[in-house]
N, C-alpha and C positions, 0 to 999 in steps of 0.2 A: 722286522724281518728276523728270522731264525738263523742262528749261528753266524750273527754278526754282517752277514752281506745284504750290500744294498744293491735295490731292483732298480735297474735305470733302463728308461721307457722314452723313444720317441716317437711323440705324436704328430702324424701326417694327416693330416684328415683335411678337404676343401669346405666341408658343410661347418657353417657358425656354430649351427644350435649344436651337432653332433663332437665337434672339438669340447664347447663348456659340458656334455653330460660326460665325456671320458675326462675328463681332467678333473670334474668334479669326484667323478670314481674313482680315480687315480691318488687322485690326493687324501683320499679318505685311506685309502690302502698305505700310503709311506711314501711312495718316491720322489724324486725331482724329475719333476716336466721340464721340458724347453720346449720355446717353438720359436721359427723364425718369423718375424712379421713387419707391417711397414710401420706398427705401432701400438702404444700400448692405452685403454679405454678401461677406464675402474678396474684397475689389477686384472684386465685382461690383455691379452696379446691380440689386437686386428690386423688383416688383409693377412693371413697366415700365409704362407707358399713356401714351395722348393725351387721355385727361381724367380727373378727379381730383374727389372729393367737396370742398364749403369744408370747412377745418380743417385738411383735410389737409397734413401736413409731408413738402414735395415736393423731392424730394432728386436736382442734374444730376449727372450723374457723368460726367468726362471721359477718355479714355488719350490722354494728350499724347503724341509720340514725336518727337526731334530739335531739344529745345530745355531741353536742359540746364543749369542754374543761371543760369535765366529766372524771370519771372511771367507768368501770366496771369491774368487777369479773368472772372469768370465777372456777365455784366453782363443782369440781371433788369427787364423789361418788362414792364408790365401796359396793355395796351390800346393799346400801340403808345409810353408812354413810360416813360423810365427812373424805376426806383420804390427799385433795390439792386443794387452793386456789392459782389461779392468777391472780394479782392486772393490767389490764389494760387501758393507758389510751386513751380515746379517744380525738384527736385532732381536729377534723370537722365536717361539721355536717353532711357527706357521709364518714363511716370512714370503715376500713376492721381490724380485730385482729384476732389471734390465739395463742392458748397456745396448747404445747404438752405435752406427757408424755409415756413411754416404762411401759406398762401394764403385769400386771400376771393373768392368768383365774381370770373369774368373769364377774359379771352384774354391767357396770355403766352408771352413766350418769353423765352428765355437766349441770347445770344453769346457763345460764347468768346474773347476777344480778345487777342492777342499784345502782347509787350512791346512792339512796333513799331508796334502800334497796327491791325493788318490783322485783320480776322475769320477767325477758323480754323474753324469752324462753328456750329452756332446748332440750336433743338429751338426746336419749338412746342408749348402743350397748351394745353387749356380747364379751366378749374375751376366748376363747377356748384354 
């Protein structure tokens, strides 16, 4: 990306095949993807959605790209405040993470946050 800023992209999409052709094109371009999902299949994210049964164990899945033998943070809100943070690290400089968690009703989202402390992207979803 030019003059330093990075592009952060959330993808919503219900179709399988239509999520891996943009995230493949996505990630050819630079950014970090999130998606939310009930789980993750060869470095992908499955059962993608914006809202989720309680119980369910809701799993972000991120493609880091450009920041190699770094951390990031995958940092967990409910209702607008911080409820769980996980510290992960990234290894290379094309890397895949995910952190999970079994939710009760409510509005959250996840940020991904850089060692620097700057937001790389963020996912919302509701749990019913």
């Amino acid at each position: 990306m030019s003059g330093g800023k990075r592009l952060r992209i959330l993808l919503v999409e219900d179709n399988l095949a239509n999520q891996l052709v943009a995230t493949a094109y996505l990630t050819r371009a630079g950014p970090t993807v999130e998606k939310a999902g009930t789980g993750v299949e060869n470095k992908e994210s499955v059962g993608t959605a914006s809202e989720f049964t309680a119980g369910t164990k809701v799993w972000i899945w991120s493609r880091i790209t450009g920041a190699a033998n770094t951390t990031v943070q995958h940092v967990w809100k409910k209702d607008g405040a911080k409820v769980w943070a996980a510290n992960l690290k990234i290894k290379g400089n094309k890397w895949t993470t995910a952190s999970r968690r079994q939710l009760k009703a409510g509005s959250y989202s996840v940020e991904v946050v850089g060692a620097d402390g700057a937001v790389l992207g963020s996912v919302a979803f509701t749990v019913k």
